[in-house]
Every structure is written in structure tokens, then in C-alpha cells.
C-alpha positions in Angstrom: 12.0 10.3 -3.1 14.6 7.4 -3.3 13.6 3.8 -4.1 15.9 3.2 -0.8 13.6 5.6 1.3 10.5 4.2 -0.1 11.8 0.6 1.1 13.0 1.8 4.6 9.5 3.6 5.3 7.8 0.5 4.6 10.0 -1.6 6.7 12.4 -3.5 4.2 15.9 -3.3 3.8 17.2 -2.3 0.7 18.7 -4.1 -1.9 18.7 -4.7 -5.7 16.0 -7.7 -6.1 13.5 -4.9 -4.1 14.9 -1.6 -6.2 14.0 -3.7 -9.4 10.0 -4.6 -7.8 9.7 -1.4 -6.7 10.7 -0.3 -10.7 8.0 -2.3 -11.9 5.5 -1.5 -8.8 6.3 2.1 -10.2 5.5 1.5 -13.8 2.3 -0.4 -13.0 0.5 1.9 -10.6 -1.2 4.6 -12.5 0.0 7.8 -11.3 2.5 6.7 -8.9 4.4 9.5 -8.5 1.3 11.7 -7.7 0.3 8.8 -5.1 3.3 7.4 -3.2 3.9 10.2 -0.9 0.0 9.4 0.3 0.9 5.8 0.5 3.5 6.1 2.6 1.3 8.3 5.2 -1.2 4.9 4.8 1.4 2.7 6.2 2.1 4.9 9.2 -1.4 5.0 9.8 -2.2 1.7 9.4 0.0 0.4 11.9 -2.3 1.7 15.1 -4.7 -1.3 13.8 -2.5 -4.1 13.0 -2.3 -3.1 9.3 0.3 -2.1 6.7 1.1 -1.3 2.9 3.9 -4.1 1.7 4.6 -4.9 -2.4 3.0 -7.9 -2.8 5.0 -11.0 -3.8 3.1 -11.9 -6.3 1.8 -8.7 -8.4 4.1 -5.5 -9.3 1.5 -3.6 -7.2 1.5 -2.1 -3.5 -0.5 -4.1 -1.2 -3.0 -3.0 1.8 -3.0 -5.8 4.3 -5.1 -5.6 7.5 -4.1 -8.0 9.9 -5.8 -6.6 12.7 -7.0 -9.3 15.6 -10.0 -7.1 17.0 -12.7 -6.1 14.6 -12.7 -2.4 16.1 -8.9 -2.2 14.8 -10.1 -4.0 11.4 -12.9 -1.9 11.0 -10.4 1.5 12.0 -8.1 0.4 9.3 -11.2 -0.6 6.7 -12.1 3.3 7.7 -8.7 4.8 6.9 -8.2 2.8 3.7 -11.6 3.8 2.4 -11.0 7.4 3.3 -7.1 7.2 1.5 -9.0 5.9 -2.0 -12.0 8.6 -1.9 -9.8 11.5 -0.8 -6.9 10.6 -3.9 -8.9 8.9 -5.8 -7.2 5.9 -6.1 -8.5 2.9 -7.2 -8.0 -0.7 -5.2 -8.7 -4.2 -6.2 -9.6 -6.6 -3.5 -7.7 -9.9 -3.5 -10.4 -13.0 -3.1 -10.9 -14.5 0.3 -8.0 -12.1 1.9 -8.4 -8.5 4.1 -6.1 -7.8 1.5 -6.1 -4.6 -1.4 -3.6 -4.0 -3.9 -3.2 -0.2 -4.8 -3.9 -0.4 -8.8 -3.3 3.6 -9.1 -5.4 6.8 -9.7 -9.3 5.8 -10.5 -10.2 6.5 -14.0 
């Protein structure tokens, strides 16, 4: 799959700036070609609860942001996102104080 398909699945438009984050998002999530397909499938879930996967502005990593305003559509999308890292094993590192997970990569 295209860096430009990845970045119009998960919303952006494509240019070089992105291409080159989505590079290093690539080379810093363990097992990223193994994962990103399942990632993508995330996003589209996600967005039934007023969630999404983005690349975070601040670490080369995917992020998992639920910004759901009910706590049934928090707790849906705290359901799916637990049930994306057990079924591919991937590993997720919450950020502090935020409904917020950045996709690290396959669990070691």
C-alpha cells in the first residue's frame, strides 16, 4: 500500500512533509508492515464512537485518539482498541492525562 493511500484512508491530504512522517512512523513501529493494513480497519471502526487513528504531531508513531462525548461511545471505542492490541498483538503506550494511545508496534 502507497504512503498516499495510507494518508487518504486516514483523512489527510497528501504531500511531502506527511510522506516523510509517515517514513519515519514506518521505521519506528515494530512490524509495520505486518500491522498497517489492521490499523487502517481501526480507523474505520473507530469512527462509530467519535474516535480515530491520526500520526501524532509530536512522536513518529500512530496515534489512537478517542474523542468520544458519551461514555457508551468511549467505552465502545476503549472495547475495539483493546480487542485490535490482543487479537495482533500489538503493543500501545498510553500518553499521560489524554484518552490518547500511540501504536508502538508488535508486543515483544
Amino acid at each position: 500500500m502507497t504512503y498516499e493511500a495510507i494518508l487518504n484512508q486516514l483523512g489527510y491530504t497528501p504531500n511531502e512533509a506527511l510522506v516523510d512522517q509517515l517514513s519515519r512512523i514506518e521505521k519506528n513501529t515494530s512490524g509495520y508492515e505486518k500491522i498497517i493494513k489492521h490499523i487502517l480497519d481501526l480507523h474505520e471502526a473507530l469512527k462509530t464512537d467519535e474516535s480515530y487513528v491520526a500520526m501524532s504531531n509530536t512522536n513518529d508513531y500512530f496515534k489512537i485518539k478517542i474523542d468520544a462525548t458519551s461514555e457508551v461511545s468511549a467505552s465502545d471505542a476503549m472495547d475495539k482498541i483493546n480487542h485490535f492490541s490482543e487479537k495482533y498483538k500489538v503493543q500501545l503506550q498510553k500518553v499521560n492525562g489524554k484518552s490518547t494511545y500511540y501504536v508502538i508496534g508488535f508486543a515483544s
